[in-house]
N, C-alpha and C positions, 0 to 999 in steps of 0.2 A: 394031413387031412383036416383036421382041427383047424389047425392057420387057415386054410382054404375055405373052408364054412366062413369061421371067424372074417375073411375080409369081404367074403360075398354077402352076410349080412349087414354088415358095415356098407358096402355100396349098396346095397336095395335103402335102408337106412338114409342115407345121402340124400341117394335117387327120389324118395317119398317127400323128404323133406325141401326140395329143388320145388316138387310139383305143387310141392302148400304152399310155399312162398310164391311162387307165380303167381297159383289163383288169387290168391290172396293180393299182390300189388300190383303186377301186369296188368291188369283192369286199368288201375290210373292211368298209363299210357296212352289208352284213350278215350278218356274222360268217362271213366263208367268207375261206377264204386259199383263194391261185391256185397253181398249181405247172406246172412242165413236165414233159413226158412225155418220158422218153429214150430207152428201150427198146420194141418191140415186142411186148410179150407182152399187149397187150389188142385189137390188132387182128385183125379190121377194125372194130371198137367203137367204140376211142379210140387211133390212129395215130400214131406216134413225134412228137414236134413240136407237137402238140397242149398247149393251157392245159388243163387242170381245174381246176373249182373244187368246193372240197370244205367240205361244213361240219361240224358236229356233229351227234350225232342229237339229237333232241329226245327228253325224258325220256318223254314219253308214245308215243314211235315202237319200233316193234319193227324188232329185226335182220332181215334177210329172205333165204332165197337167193333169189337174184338181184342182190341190190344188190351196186352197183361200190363198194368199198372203199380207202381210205387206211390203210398202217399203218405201223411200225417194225419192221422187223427188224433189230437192232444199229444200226449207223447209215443203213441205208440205205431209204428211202421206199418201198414195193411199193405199187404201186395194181391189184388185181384183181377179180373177181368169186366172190361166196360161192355155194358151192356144196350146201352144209348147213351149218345152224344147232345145237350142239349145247343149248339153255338150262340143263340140266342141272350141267355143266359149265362153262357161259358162255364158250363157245368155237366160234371157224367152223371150217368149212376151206375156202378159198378156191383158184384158181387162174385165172391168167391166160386170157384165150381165145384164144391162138394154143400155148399150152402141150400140150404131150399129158397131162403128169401132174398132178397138183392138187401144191400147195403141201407141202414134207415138215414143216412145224408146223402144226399147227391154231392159231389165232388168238384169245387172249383177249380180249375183248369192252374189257377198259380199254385195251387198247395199240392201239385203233381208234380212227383222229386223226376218222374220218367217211365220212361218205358223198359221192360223186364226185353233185354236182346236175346239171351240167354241163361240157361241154366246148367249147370254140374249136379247131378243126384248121387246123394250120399255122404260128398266128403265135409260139410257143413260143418257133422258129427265132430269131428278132426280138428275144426277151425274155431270149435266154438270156445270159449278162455271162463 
């Protein structure tokens, strides 16, 4: 009985760590990098702890409000939501959805790492080192 636990924890074990690695590198396959989610400011959307995976736009895709966005501000990563498109300009302005105020830069279109495709809630916790 003991051996029998013993080896079914060991494959859940396995099993767990099969699905971190995926999320975690299967993204590159097709060109999306994964990232985790630290802060709050895009829930209830995409919830602290939460993976994203974010890719590039595609040359023929237009910028959109609405789209969940990846950027740079200095060093640090903001993942938000666009809120108006200026194309004139070539710049959003974006803001968080738990935020009350939109973002105080608007966003030039090159310093946009992409668009959020997807998310995983939760396992971020797991992945984070």
């Amino acid at each position: 009985m003991k051996e029998k636990l013993l080896r079914w924890l060991i494959n859940l074990f396995l099993a767990a760590a099969l699905v971190l690695a995926a999320a975690a590198w299967l993204p590159k396959a097709f060109h999306m990098e994964a990232y985790v989610v630290k802060s709050s400011s895009m829930e209830p959307a995409i919830k602290a702890g939460s993976v994203i995976y974010v890719s590039p736009y595609k040359k023929e895709e237009p910028i959109h409000q609405g789209d969940i966005i990846s950027f740079r501000t200095g060093e640090t990563l903001v993942t938000h939501r666009i809120l108006s498109v200026d194309q004139a300009s070539g710049t959003a302005i974006t803001k968080g959805d738990a935020n009350q105020v939109h973002d105080p830069a608007p966003v030039p279109f090159d310093d946009i790492l992409g668009k959020v495709r997807f998310h995983i809630p939760g396992i971020g916790y797991l992945l984070l080192r």
